[in-house]
C-alpha positions as CSV (number, residue, x, y, z in Angstrom):
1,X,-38.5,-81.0,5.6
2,X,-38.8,-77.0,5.7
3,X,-41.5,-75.6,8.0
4,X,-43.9,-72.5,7.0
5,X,-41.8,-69.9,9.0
6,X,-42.8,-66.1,8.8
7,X,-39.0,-65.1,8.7
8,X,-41.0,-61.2,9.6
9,X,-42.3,-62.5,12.4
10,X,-38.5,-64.2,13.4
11,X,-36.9,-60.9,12.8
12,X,-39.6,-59.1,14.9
13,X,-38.9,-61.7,17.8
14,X,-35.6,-61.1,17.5
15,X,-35.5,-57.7,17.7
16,X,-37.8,-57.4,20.8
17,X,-35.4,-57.4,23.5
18,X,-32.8,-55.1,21.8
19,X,-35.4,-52.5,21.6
20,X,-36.1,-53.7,25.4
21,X,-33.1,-52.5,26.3
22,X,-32.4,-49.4,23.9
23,X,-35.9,-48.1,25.6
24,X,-35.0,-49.1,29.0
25,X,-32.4,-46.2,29.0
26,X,-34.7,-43.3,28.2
27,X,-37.7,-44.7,29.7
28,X,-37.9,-47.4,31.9
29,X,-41.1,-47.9,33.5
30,X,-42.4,-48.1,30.0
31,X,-39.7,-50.9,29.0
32,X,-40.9,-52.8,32.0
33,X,-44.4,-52.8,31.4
34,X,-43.6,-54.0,27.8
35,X,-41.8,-56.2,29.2
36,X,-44.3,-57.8,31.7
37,X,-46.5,-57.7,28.1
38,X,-43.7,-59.9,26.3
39,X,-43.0,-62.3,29.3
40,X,-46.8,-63.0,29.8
41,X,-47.4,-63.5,26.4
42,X,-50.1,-61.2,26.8
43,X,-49.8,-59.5,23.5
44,X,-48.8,-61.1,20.3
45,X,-45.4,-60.2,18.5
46,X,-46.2,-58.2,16.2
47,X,-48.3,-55.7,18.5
48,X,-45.7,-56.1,20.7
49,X,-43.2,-54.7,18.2
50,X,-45.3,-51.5,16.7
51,X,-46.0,-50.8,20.3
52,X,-42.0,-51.1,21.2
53,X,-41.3,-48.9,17.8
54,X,-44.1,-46.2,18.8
55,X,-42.1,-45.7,22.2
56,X,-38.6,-45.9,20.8
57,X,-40.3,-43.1,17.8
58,X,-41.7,-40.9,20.1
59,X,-38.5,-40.5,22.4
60,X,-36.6,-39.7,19.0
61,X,-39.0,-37.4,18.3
62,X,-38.7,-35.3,21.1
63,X,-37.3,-32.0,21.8
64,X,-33.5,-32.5,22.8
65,X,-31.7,-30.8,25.5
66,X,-29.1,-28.6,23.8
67,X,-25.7,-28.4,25.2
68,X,-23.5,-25.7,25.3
69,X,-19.9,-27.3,25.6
């Protein structure tokens, strides 16, 4: 018997809490309020995900500190 699973929607499920915790370093009031989204089940995976990507995108995305060792 094979069930109708959305492997896209597996992968995205899967990836959730390693981006948890990659965003948790730069910005984690954010990370927890996702979080509190993912452990509620207040907002469906895939929203979930775009929203996690958006944060992780936007921290890439800005201006980095430049060293001078």
């Amino acid at each position: 018997m094979v069930l109708p699973i959305d492997t896209d929607l597996l992968k995205k499920r899967e990836e959730i809490p390693i981006k948890l915790a990659e965003l948790s370093y730069v910005d984690s009031d954010q990370a927890i309020n996702l979080l509190r989204k993912w452990g509620e089940k207040s907002s469906p995976i895939t929203v979930l995900h775009e929203e996690l990507n958006d944060s992780l995108k936007d921290i890439d995305s800005a201006p980095k500190a430049v060293s001078f060792n």
